[in-house]
MIVO-800293 format. One line per field, with one value per residue: residue number from 1; z, y, x of N, C-alpha, C in turn; residue in one letter. Coordinates in nm, 3 decimals. Last residue first. Example, Ala and Ser with C-alpha at 12.3 -4.5 7.8 and 13.67 -1.06 7.14 Angstrom:
<kollos>
resi 2,1
n_c3 0.708,0.780
n_c2 -0.225,-0.569
n_c1 1.285,1.319
ca_c3 0.714,0.780
ca_c2 -0.106,-0.450
ca_c1 1.367,1.230
c_c3 0.787,0.780
c_c2 0.003,-0.330
c_c1 1.290,1.320
resn S,A
</kollos>
This chain:
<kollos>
resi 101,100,99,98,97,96,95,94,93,92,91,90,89,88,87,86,85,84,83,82,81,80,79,78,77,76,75,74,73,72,71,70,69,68,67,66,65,64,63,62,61,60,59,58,57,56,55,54,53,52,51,50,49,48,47,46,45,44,43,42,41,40,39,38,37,36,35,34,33,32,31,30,29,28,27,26,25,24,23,22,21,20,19,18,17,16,15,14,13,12,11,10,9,8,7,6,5,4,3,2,1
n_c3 -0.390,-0.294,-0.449,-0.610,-0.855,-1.020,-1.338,-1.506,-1.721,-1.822,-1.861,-2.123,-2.270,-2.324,-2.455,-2.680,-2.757,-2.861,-2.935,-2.793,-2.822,-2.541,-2.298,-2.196,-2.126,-2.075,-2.113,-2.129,-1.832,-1.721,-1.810,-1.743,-1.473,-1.483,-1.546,-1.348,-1.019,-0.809,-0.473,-0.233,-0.125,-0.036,0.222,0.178,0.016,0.221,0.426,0.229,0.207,0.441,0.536,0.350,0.449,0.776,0.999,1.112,0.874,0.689,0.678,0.457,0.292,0.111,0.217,0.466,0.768,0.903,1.128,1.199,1.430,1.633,1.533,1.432,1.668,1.609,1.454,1.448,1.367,1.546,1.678,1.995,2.240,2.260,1.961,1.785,1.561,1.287,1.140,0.954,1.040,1.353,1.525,1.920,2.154,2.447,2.463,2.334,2.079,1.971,1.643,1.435,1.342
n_c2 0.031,-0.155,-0.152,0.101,0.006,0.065,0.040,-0.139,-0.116,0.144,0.160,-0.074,0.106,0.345,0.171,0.113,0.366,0.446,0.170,0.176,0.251,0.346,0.264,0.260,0.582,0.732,0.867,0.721,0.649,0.902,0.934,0.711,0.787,0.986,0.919,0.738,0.835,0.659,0.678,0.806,0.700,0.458,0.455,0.623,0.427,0.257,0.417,0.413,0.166,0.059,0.281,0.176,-0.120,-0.062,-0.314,-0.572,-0.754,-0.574,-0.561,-0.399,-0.191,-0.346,-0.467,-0.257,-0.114,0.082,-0.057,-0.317,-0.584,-0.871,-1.150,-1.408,-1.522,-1.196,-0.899,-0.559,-0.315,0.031,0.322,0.290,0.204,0.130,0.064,-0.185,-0.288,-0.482,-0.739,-0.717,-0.896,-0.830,-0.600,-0.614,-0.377,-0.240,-0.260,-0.170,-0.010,0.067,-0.130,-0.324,-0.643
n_c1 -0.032,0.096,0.361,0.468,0.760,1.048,1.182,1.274,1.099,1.159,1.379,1.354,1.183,1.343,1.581,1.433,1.363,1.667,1.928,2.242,2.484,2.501,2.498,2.721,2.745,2.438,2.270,2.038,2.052,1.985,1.708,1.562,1.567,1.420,1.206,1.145,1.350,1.512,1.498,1.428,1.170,1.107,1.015,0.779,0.635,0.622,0.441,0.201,0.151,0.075,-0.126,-0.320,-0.370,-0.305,-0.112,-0.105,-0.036,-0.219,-0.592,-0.857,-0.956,-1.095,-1.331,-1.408,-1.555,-1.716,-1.748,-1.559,-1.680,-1.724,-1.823,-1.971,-2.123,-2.342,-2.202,-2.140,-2.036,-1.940,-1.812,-1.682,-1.659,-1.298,-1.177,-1.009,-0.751,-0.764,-0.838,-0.986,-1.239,-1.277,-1.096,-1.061,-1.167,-1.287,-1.648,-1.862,-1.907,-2.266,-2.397,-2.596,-2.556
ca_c3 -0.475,-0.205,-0.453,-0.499,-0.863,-0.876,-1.221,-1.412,-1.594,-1.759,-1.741,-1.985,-2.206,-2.249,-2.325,-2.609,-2.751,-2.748,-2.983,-2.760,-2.922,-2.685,-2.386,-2.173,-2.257,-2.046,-2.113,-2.273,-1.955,-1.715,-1.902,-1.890,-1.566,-1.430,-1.653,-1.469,-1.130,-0.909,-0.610,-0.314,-0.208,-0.171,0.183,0.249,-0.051,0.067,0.446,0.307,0.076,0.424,0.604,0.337,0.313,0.703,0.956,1.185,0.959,0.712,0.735,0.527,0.439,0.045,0.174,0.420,0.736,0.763,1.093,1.213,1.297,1.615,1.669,1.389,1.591,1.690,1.504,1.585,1.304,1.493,1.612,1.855,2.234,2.358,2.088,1.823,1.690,1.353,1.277,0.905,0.957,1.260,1.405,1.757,2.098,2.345,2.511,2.484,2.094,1.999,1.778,1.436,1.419
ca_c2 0.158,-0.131,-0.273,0.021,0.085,0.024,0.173,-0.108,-0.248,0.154,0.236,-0.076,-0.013,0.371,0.298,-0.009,0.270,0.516,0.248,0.093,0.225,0.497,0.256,0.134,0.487,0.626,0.956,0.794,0.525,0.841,1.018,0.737,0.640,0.996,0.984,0.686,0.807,0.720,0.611,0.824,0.819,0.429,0.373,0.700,0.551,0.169,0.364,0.535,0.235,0.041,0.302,0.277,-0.083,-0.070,-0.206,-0.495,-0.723,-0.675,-0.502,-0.579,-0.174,-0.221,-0.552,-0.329,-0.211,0.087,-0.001,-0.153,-0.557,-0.746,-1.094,-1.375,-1.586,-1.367,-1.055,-0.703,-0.412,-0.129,0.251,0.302,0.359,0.131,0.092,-0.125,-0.274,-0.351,-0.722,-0.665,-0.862,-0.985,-0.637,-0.625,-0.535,-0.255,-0.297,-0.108,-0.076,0.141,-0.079,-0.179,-0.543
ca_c1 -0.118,-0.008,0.260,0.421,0.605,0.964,1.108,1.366,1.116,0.987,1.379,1.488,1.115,1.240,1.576,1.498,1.297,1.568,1.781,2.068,2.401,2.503,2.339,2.660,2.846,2.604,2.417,2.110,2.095,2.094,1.810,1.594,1.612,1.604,1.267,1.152,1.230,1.551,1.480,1.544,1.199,1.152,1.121,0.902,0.689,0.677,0.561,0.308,0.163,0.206,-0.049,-0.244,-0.304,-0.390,-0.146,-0.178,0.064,-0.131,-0.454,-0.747,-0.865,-0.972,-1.177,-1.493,-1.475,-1.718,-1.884,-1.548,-1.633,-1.686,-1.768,-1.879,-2.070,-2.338,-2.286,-2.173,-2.096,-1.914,-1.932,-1.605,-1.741,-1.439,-1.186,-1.111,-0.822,-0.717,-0.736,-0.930,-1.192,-1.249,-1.195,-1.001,-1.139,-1.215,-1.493,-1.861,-1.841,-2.129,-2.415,-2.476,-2.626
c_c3 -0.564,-0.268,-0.378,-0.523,-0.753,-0.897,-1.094,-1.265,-1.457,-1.673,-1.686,-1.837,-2.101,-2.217,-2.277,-2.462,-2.664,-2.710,-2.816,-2.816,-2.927,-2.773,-2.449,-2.308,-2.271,-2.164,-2.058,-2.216,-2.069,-1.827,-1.847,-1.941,-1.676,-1.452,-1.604,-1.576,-1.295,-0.961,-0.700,-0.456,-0.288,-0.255,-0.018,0.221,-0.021,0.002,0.295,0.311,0.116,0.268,0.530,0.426,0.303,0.537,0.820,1.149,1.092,0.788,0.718,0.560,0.501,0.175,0.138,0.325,0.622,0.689,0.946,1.145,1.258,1.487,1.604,1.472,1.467,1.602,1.554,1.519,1.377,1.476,1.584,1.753,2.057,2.300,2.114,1.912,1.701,1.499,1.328,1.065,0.922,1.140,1.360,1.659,1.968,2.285,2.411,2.570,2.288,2.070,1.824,1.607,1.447
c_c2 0.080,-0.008,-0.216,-0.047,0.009,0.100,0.069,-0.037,-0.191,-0.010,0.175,-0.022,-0.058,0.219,0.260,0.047,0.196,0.429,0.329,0.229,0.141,0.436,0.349,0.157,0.348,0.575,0.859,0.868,0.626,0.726,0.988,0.850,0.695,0.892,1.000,0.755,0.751,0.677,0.688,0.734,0.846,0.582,0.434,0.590,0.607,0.326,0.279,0.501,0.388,0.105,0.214,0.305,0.046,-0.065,-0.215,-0.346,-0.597,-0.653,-0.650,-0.463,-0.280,-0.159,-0.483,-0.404,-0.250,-0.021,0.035,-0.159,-0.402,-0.688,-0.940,-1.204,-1.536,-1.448,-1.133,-0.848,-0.558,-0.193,0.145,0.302,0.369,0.280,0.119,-0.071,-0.146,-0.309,-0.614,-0.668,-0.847,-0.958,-0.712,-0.660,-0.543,-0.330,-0.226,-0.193,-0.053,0.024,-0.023,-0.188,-0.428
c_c1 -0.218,-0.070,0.098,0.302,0.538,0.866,1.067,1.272,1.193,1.048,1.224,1.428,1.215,1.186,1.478,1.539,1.248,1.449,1.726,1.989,2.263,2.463,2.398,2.597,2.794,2.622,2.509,2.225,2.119,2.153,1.948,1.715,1.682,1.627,1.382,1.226,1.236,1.373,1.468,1.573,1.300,1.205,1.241,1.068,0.793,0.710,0.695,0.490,0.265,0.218,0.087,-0.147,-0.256,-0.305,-0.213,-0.171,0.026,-0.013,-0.347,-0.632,-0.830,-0.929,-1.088,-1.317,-1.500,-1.578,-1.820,-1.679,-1.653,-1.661,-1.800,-1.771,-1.976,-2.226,-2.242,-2.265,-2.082,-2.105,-1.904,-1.782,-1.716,-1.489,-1.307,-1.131,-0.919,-0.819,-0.712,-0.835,-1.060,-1.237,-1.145,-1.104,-1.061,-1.133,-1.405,-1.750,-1.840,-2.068,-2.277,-2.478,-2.530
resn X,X,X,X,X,X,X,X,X,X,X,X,X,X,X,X,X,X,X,X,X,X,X,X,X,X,X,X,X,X,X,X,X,X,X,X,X,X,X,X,X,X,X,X,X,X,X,X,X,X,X,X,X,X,X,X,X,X,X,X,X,X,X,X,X,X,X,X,X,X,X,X,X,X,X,X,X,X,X,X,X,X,X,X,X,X,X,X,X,X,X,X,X,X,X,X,X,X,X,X,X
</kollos>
């Protein structure tokens, strides 16, 4: 049953709290729930997937990208006789790519 939130509580869903006056999705027996809650906002850890896709980015800025992979390994002495190839599949494991994208 839709109706305005007239505490303020937590969504069985997704654990993110609710406030008084909020819109929400109410049944018997299963409690409270955001009005557009649905499995691509589960929270973990009481924040939303995007919020830790944010946070995994601001972590990760100084990481080297794929092509600053690649063009470090062709200018080390390590990789002068690794095929280009054998480069580009090295940098593509090597890259970090966020989990929460």
């Amino acid at each position: 049953m839709q109706m305005t939130s007239k505490y303020n509580g937590t969504c069985t869903r997704c654990n993110g709290s609710i406030s008084k006056g909020e819109h929400i999705n109410w049944n018997r027996g299963q409690g409270a729930q955001h009005f557009m809650c649905d499995e691509d906002t589960i929270m973990k850890g009481g924040k939303t997937l995007k919020q830790l896709a944010i946070e995994w980015d601001q972590e990760h800025k100084n990481d080297l990208t794929f092509c600053e992979r690649v063009d470090q390994m062709t200018n080390s002495r390590e990789y002068r006789n690794v095929p280009e190839d054998a480069i580009f599949q090295y940098a593509n494991e090597d890259t970090q790519r966020n989990p929460y994208r």
